[in-house]
C-alpha positions, 0 to 999 in steps of 0.5 A: 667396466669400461677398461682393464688397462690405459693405453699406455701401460701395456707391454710385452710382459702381457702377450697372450692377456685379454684386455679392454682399452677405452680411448680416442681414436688418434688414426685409421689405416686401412691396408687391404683386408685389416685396419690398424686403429691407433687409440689415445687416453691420457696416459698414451697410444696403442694400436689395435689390429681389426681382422677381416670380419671386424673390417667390414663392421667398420665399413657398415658402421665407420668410426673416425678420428677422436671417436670414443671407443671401448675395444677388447682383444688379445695382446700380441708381439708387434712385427713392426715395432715402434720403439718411440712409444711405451706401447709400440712392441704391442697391438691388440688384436680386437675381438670385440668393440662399440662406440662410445661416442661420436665425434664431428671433425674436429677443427684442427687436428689434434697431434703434436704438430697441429694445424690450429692457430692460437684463437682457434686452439684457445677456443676449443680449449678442450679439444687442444688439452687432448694434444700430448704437448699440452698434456705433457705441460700440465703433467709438468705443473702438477709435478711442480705443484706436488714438489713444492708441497712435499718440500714446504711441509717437511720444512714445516709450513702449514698450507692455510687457505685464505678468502677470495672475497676481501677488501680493495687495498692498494697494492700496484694494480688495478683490482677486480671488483665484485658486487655484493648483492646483500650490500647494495653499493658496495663491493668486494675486491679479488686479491691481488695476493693474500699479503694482508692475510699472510701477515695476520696469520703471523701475528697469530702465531702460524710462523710457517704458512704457504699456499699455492693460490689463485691471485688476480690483477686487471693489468695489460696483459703479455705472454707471460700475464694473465689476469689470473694466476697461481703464486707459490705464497710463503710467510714465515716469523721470526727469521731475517733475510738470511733465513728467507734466502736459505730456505727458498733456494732450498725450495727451487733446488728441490723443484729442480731435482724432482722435476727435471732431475737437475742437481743444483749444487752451483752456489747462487750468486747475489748481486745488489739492485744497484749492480743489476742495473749498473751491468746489466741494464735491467734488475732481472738480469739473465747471468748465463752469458756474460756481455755486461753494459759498458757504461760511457756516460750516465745522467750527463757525467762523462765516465769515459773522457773519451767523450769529452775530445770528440764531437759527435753530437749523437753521443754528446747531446746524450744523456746516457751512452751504453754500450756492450762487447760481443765476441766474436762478431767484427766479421758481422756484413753491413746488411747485419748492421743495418738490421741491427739498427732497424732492431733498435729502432722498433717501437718496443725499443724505441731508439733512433739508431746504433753506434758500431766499433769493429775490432778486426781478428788483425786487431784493426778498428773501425766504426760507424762514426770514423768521421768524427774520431781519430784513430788514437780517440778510437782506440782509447774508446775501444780499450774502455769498452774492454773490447778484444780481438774480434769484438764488436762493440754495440753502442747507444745512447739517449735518455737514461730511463730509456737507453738503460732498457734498450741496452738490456733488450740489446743484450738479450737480443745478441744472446739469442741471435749468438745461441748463449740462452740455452733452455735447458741450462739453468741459473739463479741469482738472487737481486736484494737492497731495491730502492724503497721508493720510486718517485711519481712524476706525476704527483711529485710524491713517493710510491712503493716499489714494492708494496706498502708493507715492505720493511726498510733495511735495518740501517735505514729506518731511522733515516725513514722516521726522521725525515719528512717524506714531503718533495719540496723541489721535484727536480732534485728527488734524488737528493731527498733522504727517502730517495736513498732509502733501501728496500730489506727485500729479494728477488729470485731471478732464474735466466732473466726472469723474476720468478719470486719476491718478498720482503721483511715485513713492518711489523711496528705500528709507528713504522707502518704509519709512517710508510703509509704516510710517505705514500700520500695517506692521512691518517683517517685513510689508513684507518679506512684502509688498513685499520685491522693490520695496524691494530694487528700490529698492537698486539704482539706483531713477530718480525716476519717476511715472506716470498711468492714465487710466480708459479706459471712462470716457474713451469714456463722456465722449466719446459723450456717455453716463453709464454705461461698459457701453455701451462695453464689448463683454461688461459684467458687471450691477450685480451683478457678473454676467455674465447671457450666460453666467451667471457666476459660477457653481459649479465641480464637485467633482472641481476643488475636489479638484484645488485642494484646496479645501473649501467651509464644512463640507463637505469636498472 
């Protein structure tokens, strides 16, 4: 055999024991007559101790850093012990060794603090998942994986595979696409979710199905995207939203404990889409800190009058006025000010500039904008803001869309700069009662916030089969009775990031019909589309619903990191592009012949 034991299970308790390790060479050091090798495998480091006659082996036939080699010796006491490892009360004193295999120099060195940049580390992919950082992430993923498994089943859900080649349907994204080689001219889509599947398998009376599955969206891409990704997908019948909201926090508490040994026992706070946006400017809002939005003027209307008595045109041209408190920050410099407006001014913010109010520790008050208010004005404005001793009050304005963003980014961006978002510290908050709709500029028409398949809240749908979901006059959308329309759907949000969301399914016909139609789809579309699932629908559909938990994103938030690449064992770069094995890449002629496909004018 090629090893008795890993390199990192042994301990004292196995002094005088002869063993065989097998591993990667981490480090050489020689002092004079001995060498110490430091061997790594998956599960940890142990030193060995070459003697004088094995030393001058090494010489005669030298091994280098991530060689592969296989050494027995005696395990002895280390004099000088490193109590930062499992293993580092012991060495190996070598007897015998070989080398497994050769290693060239690697391109970067292969240790927590590495010198390889990102392109470099992606490329050699393999190479980086030796490092222990990235070891310890997917350790952390699978500990997730097999916590939500072991919670699903013992709450009954049947883990049920669905396919990978199926039908192009809308569902927010553009889809990957692949040839079908025995039908020529068309194409199989990769899902963006298993959302059709999910819902039939209800309809056949599976009522607890989950799958912990590959998903798969051609969208612009960030550090938290990929164009493949792994959802934690569940489904469940005959349950309202009640039952949906109970079960899933049961789900992220259990995830919590195993892994992290958290013991959420907080109550997680619920708050409506329409109170997210109002406080927080964003519907993924991060609660651990407070510092909600102030909201001065909106769409126009004036809620602080305020507004109304000074004239500065910055604020009064405005269509939106936003503004938030931060403690203890009135002593902030000049230069931290004008940083702060270089801040907002960035293209990722997009704003032309920032209002400031001091309220000193004495109480005193002072702005950015002082020429235009006086004092009485500014202390009204001040008190609408909640402002109190040692505040600084940060201000924006300009169109709403835009304004409401910024402010949130803002937000986010004080908490950092204030050490309020602490990654070991977690919270949860579930955001329900979204919009059912979002009006389409562009097509003066209607599309789904979330997707087709979301049922309205109960009170609504008469609202929805009622009423004709035609705009006749675009510039007042809002007014439509589909504008008012409520999604019955959930968001889960863990430190401002969205890391499940479902719905209550249509389960009616008619009703599905009628969503389909409101989404600009004749019948004879909705027939090509989703025929299968409204003929499900005839058949004796449950009320159903269902969540899918981002799962990079949930192992991300867990150790402690911004970006989902770290946790995934072959990411693909910001470009979409697999730098390891260079893909996407070009095919040959003779398979374009076989797919009978032709690429611009040349013909194949």
């Amino acid at each position: 055999m090629y090893r008795t034991h890993t390199c990192g299970e042994l301990n004292l308790s196995k002094i005088g024991a002869q063993v065989t390790l097998a591993g990667w060479v981490q480090t050489i050091r020689k002092f004079g007559a001995i060498t110490f090798v430091d061997l790594r495998d998956r599960y940890g480091i142990t030193q060995l101790l070459f003697n004088e006659e094995l030393t001058l082996q090494l010489e005669k036939n030298s091994i280098g850093r991530e060689f592969v080699l296989q050494a027995t010796g005696i395990v002895k006491e280390r004099s000088n012990k490193n109590l930062k490892i499992a293993t580092g009360e012991i060495e190996i004193s070598i007897t015998n060794y070989s080398i497994l295999n050769k290693s060239i120099t690697p391109p970067f060195t292969i240790q927590d603090d590495t010198d390889g940049g990102d392109e470099l580390r992606m490329k050699y992919r393999y190479l980086d998942l030796r490092r222990n950082e990235i070891k310890k992430n997917l350790e952390l993923r699978y500990a997730v994986n097999r916590a939500a498994r072991n919670y699903l089943h013992q709450q009954g859900f049947m883990d049920i595979e669905t396919p990978f080649l199926i039908k192009s349907t809308p569902e927010g994204a553009r889809d990957f696409v692949v040839p079908s080689r025995m039908n020529p001219g068309e194409f199989y889509a990769l899902p963006q979710s298993p959302q059709s599947f999910k819902q039939l398998l209800m309809v056949s009376g599976y009522d607890r199905y989950y799958q912990i599955v590959k998903c798969f969206r051609d969208e612009d891409l960030r550090a938290d995207r990929q164009p493949e990704f792994t959802q934690i997908d569940c489904e469940m019948a005959f349950v309202e939203q009640e039952d949906i909201l109970q079960t899933f926090e049961g789900l992220v508490k259990n995830i919590f404990k195993e892994v992290n040994q958290i013991d959420y026992k907080e109550k997680v706070e619920r708050i409506s889409w329409d109170d997210a946006m109002w406080n927080y400017g964003n519907d993924k809002p991060d609660t651990r800190f407070e510092l909600k939005v102030q909201n001065l003027k909106v769409k126009g209307e004036n809620l602080c009058t305020t507004l109304e008595e000074i004239k500065f045109d910055v604020f009064n041209s405005a269509e939106t006025v936003l503004a938030i408190c931060i403690p203890n920050a009135s002593e902030y410099s000049r230069k931290q000010t004008d940083e702060l407006i270089e801040w907002v001014k960035r293209p990722q913010i997009g704003m032309r500039g920032l209002a400031f109010i001091k309220k000193g520790k004495d109480g005193i008050l002072k702005s950015s904008f002082d020429k235009f208010i006086n004092e009485t004005q500014l202390n009204s404005f001040a008190n609408y803001c909640n402002a109190q001793q040692d505040d600084l009050i940060l201000i924006l304005a300009g169109a709403e869309e835009k304004t409401r963003k910024a402010i949130s980014d803002l937000r986010m961006e004080m908490a950092e700069r204030l050490g309020l978002r602490n990654k070991n510290e977690f919270k949860l908050l579930w955001v329900f009662d979204f919009p059912l709709f979002e009006y389409n500029e562009e097509g003066n028409s209607w599309v789904a916030r979330h997707h087709p398949f979301t049922a309205p809240k109960p009170s609504d749908i008469e609202i929805m089969i009622n009423n004709d979901p035609k705009i006749s006059n675009a510039s007042k959308y809002l007014d439509h009775p589909y504008a008012k329309i409520k999604a019955n759907a959930y968001d889960m949000v863990l430190n401002g990031n969205e890391i499940g969301g479902g719905s209550i399914r249509i389960h009616q016909r008619e009703l599905q019909e009628k969503m389909f139609a409101a989404l600009g789809m004749d019948i004879e579309e909705q027939l090509h589309k989703f025929g299968f699932l409204l003929g499900a629908f005839e058949y004796g559909a449950p009320p159903h619903g269902g969540i899918a938990f981002g799962f990079d994103r949930l192992c991300a938030i867990l150790g402690g990191s911004e970006s989902i690449r770290d946790f995934i064992a072959f990411p693909k770069n910001n470009a979409g592009r697999d730098v390891m094995l260079d893909a996407p890449a070009t095919i040959d002629e003779k398979q374009l012949h076989e797919l009978q496909i032709k690429l611009g004018s040349k013909k194949v």
